[in-house]
N, C-alpha and C positions, 0 to 999 in steps of 0.2 A: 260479225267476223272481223272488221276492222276495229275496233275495238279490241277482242281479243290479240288483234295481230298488234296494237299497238302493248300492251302491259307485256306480253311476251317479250316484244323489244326491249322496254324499260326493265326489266329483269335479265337483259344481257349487260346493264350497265357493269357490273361486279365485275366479269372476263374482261371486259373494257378497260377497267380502272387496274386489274392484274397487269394486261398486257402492257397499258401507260407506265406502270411503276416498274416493270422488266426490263422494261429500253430505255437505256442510257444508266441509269442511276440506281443504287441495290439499295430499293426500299421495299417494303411490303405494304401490306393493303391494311395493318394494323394500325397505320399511322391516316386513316380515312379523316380525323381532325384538320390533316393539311387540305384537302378536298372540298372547295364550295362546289353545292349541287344545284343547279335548277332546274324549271320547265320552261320550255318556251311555246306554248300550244299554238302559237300563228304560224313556226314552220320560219327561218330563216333561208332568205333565199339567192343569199351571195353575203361572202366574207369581202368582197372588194370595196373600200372606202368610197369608191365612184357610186356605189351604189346604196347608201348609210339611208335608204329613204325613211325607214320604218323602223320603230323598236328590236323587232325580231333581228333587224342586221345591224344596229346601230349597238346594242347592246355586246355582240362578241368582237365587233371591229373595233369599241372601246376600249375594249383589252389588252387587244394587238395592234395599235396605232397609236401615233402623237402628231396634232396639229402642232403649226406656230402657239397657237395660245390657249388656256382650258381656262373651265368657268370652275369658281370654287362653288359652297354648299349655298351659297349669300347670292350666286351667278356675278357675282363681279369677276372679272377677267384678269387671268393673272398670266405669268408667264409660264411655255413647255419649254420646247427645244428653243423657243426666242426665248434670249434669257432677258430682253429688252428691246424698245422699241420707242424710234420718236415721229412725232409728225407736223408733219409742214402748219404753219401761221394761215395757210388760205385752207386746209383739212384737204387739201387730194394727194400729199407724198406723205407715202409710209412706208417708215424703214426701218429692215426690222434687223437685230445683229441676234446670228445663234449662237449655242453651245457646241463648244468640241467635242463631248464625250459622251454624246449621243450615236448609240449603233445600230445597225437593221440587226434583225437576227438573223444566226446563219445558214449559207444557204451557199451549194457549191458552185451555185454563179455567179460567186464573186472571185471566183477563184480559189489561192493555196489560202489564203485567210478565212474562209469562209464568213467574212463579212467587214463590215466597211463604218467610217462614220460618218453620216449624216451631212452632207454641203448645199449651200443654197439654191445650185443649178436641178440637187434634186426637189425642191420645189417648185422650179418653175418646168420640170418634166410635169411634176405631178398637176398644176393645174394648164400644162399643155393636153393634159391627157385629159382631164375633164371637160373642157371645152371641145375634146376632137368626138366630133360627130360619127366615128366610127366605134367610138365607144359606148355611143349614145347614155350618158351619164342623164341620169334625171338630176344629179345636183350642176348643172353647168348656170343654171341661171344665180348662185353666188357670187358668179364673177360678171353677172350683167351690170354693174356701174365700174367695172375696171376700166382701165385702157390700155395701161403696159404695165408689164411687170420683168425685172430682170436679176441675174444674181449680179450682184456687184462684185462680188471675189467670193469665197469660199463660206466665210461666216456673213456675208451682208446680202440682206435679198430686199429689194423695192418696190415695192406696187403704187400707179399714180392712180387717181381714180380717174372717171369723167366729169362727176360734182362730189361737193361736197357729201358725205353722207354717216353722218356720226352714230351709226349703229355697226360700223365695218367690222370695227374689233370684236363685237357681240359673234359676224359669221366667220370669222377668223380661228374660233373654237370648234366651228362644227368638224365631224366630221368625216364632211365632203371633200376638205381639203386635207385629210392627213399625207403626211409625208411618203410616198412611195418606192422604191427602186427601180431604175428603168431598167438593168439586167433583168429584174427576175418579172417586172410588167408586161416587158416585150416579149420576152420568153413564151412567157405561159397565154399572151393575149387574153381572151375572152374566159380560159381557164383559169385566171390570178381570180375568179371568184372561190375557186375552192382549192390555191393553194397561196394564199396569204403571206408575205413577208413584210414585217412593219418593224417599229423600232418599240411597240406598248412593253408594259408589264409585263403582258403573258402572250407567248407564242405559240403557233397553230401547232398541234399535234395529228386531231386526226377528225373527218368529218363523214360521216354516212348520214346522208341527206334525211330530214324526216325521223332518225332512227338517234343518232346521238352525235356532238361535238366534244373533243376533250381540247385544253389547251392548258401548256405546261407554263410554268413561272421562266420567265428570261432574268436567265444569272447576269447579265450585263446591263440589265437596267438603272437606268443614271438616277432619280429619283431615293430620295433618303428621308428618313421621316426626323421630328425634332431631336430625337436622339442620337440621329446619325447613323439611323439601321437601314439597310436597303432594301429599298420594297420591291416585290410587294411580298408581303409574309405567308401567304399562301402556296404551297406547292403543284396544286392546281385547280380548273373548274373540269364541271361536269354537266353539260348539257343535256336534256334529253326533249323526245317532242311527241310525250302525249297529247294530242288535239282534243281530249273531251275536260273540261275544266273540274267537272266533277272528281274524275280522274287525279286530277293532279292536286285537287284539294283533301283528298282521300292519302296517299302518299307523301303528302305533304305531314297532314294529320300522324301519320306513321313513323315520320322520323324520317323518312328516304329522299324528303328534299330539304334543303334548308333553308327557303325564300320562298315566297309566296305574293305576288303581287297583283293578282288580279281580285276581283268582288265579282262572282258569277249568281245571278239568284238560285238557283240550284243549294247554296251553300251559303246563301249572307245570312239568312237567319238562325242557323246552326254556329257561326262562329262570332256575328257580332250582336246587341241588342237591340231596340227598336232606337236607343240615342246612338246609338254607333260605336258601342263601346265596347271591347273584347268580353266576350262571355267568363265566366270566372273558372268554367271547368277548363278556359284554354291556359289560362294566367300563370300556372306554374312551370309551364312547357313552351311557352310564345311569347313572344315581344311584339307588341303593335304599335308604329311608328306613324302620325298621319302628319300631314302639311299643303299648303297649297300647290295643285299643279295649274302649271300658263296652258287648261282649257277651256274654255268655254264653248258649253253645250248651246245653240238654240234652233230657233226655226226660223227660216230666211225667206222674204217673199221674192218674187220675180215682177219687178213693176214697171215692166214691159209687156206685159201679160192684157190678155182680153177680159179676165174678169173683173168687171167694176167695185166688184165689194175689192178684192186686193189691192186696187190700184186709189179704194179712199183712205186717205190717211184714221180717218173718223172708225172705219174696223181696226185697223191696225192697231191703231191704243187701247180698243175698245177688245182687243185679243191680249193684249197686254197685261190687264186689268183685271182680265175675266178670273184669273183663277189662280190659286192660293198656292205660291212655290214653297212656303213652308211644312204645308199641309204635305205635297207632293212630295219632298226633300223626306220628310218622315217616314213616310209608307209605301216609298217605291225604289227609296237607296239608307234607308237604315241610320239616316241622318249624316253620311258622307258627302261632304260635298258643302258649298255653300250656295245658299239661292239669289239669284242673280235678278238685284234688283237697281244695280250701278253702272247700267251698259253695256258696252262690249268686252273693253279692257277689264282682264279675271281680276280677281282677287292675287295679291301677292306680285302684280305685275308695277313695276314705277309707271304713277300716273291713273294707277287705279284710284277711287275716292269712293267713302259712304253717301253715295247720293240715292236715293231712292227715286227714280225715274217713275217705274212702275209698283205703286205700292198695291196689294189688292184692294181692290174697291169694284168689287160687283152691282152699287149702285148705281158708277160714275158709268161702268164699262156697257150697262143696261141702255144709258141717258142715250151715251153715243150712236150705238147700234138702232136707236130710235128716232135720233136724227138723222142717220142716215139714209133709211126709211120713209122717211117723209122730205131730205130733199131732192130724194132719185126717183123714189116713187117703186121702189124694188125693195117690193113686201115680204118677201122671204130669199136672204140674202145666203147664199153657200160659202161653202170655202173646202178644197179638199185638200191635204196635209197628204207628202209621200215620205214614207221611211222605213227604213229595214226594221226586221224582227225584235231586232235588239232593243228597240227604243219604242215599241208599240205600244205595251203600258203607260209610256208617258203620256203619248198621243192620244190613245183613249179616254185619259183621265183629262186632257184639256179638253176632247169631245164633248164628255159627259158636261165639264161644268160648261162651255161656251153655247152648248142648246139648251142648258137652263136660262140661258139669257135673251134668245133666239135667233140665233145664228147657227145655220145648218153647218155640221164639218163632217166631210168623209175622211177616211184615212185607207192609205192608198200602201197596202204592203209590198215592198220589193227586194231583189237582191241588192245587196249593196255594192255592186258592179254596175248595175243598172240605175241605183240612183245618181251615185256618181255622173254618170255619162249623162242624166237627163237634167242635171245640175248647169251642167258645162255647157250643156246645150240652149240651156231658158226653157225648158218645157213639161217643168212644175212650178205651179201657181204658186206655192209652201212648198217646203220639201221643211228636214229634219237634217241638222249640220253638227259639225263642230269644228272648232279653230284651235290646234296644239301651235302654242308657239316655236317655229323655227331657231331664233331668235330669241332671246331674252331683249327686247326693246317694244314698248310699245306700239311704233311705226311700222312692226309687224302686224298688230291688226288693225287696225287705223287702213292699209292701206288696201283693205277690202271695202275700202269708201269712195276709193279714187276712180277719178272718170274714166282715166285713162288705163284702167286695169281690167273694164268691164272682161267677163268672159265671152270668148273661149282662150283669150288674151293675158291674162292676169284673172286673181280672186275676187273679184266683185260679182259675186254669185246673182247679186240682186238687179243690177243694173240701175244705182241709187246715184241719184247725181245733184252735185251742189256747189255752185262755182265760189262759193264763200269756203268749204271744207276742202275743194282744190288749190285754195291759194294760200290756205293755215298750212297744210299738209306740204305742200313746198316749201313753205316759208320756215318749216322747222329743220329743215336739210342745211340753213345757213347759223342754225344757233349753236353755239358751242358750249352754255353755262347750261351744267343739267338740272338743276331746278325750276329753270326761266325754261327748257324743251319742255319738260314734265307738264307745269301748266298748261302748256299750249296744248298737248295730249290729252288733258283732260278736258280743258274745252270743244276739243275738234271730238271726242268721243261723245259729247252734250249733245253738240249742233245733231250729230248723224241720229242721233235718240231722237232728238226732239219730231222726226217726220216718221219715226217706227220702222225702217226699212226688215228689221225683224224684231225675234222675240228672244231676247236672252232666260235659258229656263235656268242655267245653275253652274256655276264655276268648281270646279272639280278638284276633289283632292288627291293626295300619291298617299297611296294606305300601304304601308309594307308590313307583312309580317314575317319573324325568321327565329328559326328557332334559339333558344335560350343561351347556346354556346354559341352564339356568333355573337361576335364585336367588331363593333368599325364600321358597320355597314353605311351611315346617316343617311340621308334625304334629300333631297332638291326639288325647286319647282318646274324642272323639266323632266322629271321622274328618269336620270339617266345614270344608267346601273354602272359604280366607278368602285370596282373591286380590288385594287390595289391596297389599299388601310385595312381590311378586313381580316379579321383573326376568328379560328375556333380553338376553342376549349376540348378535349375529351370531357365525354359526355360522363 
């Protein structure tokens, strides 16, 4: 029934898209080329930037918001509403000058103008409001190395930090921190999640939870492409929120969406082949875009844990080793993805390097497990592995090949609510992880290595500790030449290899596909959907 109840939904999009094009503007539904359409099966659960935790909200509030700074397709930071920015010789004064002709969209609480432009006081509303605990933001820990921040006049805002810390600019894009209005903030309170005023591209139209979001193009967006045409060239999007992916792969298939960006098995071997290449019957109808995304899948032990096989380094390698990620990369993800045999830091991230930590070698990973054995004297050693449904084929297939070696593994299925929590808590020996970079800097994962982050505290899931990887890892807070940080990134990413705290199984890719009339759409390795450039064709 749920099921049905959702396609019925997604079949009310058409009166949707009528009603959108009836108010305000005499267009009709013949012009559906102006229309990007997608799915969002996770269910967005606030349009409010305080709340950008996840894809599903991070994806429509990039629509309808502008930080100080955005990442281009390369993630190098460029300027938004700051049109420039300098910083202090010791790295903790940053100050940032904006643009004037940046506007919220409007909204009758601004007044007879119905809207306003853009000054730095409302930035430092905005990250007063992220920090205020009545808001309970899960992005306020962005401004954990702040100290003060003030408008200096109208176009100059300052932020000092507490240390140095030269990934700022990287969080200075998210976001966490887009620009808000405190009329229509304070207004709506805990409701600005589902009535939105930002200064983005495109402005909130209309939102029925679960069921469909539209949002229209903002005539007043400052943004102009090399031509000097003002974006974004779309008239608008079209959300909708089938939950079954089959579903949406299906409709997609159809013509009724035009993006498509998940890999469900239900459906990857129907559209890509066994190297991961678009099937040929899709090729005249589809476009498939892949490239690196900043995550990294693995398995993480707990080594504060009571089980003595976990807590030897001698299995950890020897789990390492045991089993073939190419082999895995082939027959469990269609060849998407890269297998992860260079540590933490993915592929695509600065500071990543071709090192093969763990190459297979099921002779070497036998040796260990045998010495093990004989200097513990614990003849049949376990190990049990927790993870949700999603990721259970993986887990089985490391089962299978690490008891050809003789090491017992159970695997331990759970909700992913549940693992979570039992992560945070230390009371899975192995659990099944992954790390989306926040950030585009590497000191984003690196600093799942830090002492002082252990959980429930900070991401150090493992409880991995090494006063040599705590004094690198500060010591790269005072470097300012990026090539000379890089190194040290890579080194500090060696050291934490070298003792196995887990298992990196595969670095991940952003596979987009869309149908043949869209242009503009490209790619990034934070896979974050930036609809502005994007153009259709009539079909």
């Amino acid at each position: 029934m749920t099921h049905l109840l959702s396609i019925i939904r997604y079949l009310s999009i058409p009166c949707v898209l009528f009603f959108f094009f009836s108010c305000g503007r005499d267009i009709d539904t013949s012009k559906d080329h102006l229309v990007f359409r997608y799915n969002e099966h996770a269910n967005t659960s606030s349009l409010d930037p305080a709340f950008a935790r996840n894809p599903p909200n991070i994806w429509p509030i990039n629509q309808m918001f502008n930080s100080l700074l955005q990442l281009d397709e390369a993630l190098n930071v460029q300027p938004d509403i700051a049109k420039r920015w300098d910083i202090s010789d010791d790295g903790l004064d940053y100050t940032f000058y904006l643009r004037d002709d940046v506007y919220f969209h409007t909204s009758p609480l601004f007044g007879k103008d119905s809207t306003r432009t853009v000054l730095a006081s409302d930035f430092a509303y905005s990250f007063d409001r992220l920090s205020d605990p009545k808001v309970a933001s899960p992005g306020g820990w962005v401004l954990n190395n702040v100290d003060t921040y003030k408008a200096m006049n109208d176009s100059t805002f300052r932020i000092k930090l507490k240390k140095p810390f030269p990934a700022f600019l990287g969080l200075m894009t998210m976001q966490y921190v887009a620009v808000v209005p405190h009329e229509v903030a304070d207004h709506y309170g805990n409701d600005f999640r589902s009535n939105p005023i930002g200064t983005g591209p495109f402005k909130f139209k209309l939102w029925e939870e679960n069921v469909k979001l539209v949002m229209r193009r903002n005539e007043r967006y400052y943004e102009k492409d090399e031509n000097g045409q003002q974006l974004p060239y779309l008239e608008a999007i079209a959300v909708t929120f089938l939950p079954d992916k089959q579903s949406e792969f299906l409709q997609f298939v159809q013509g009724n969406l035009d993006f498509l960006n998940s890999l469900d098995n239900s459906y990857i071997d129907e559209i890509l082949t066994a190297q991961g290449e678009l099937r040929e019957k899709y090729q005249s109808e589809v476009t498939m875009q892949k490239g690196p995304f900043l995550n990294t899948e693995y398995l993480g032990f707990y080594l504060e844990g009571e089980n003595p096989a976990i807590l030897s380094p001698l299995i950890r390698k020897a789990i390492n080793l045991g089993f073939d990620r190419d082999k895995m990369m082939k027959y469990l993800r269609n060849g998407v993805g890269y297998p992860a045999y260079s540590g933490f830091i993915p592929k695509g991230m600065p500071g990543y390097k071709e090192i093969a930590y763990f190459s297979y070698d099921p002779d070497k990973a036998q040796a260990l497990i045998n010495q093990y054995k004989k200097e513990t004297g614990d003849k049949k050693p376990s190990i049990s592995i927790a993870t949700n449904s999603q990721y259970q084929d993986f887990c089985e297939y490391i089962q299978r090949e690490l008891q050809k070696l003789g090491l017992e593994v159970a695997i331990d299925v759970m909700p992913s609510s549940t693992l979570r929590q039992m992560k945070r808590s230390g009371t899975c020996e192995m659990f099944r992880g992954s790390w989306i970079a926040d950030y585009p800097d590497p000191e984003n994962y690196l600093s799942v290595f830090y002492t002082k982050n252990f959980t429930p505290h900070g991401p150090n899931y493992y409880h991995y500790r090494n006063a040599e990887f705590d004094s690198l890892f500060e010591k790269s807070f005072t470097i300012k030449d990026k090539v000379e940080r890089e190194a040290l990134y890579t080194k500090m990413d060696s050291l934490a290899m070298s003792s196995a705290p887990l298992v990196p199984l595969y670095y991940d890719e952003v596979v987009r596909f869309t149908r043949k009339n869209v242009e503009g759409l490209g790619i990034n390795p934070i896979n974050l959907l930036v609809l502005k450039r994007v153009k259709k064709t009539k079909d």
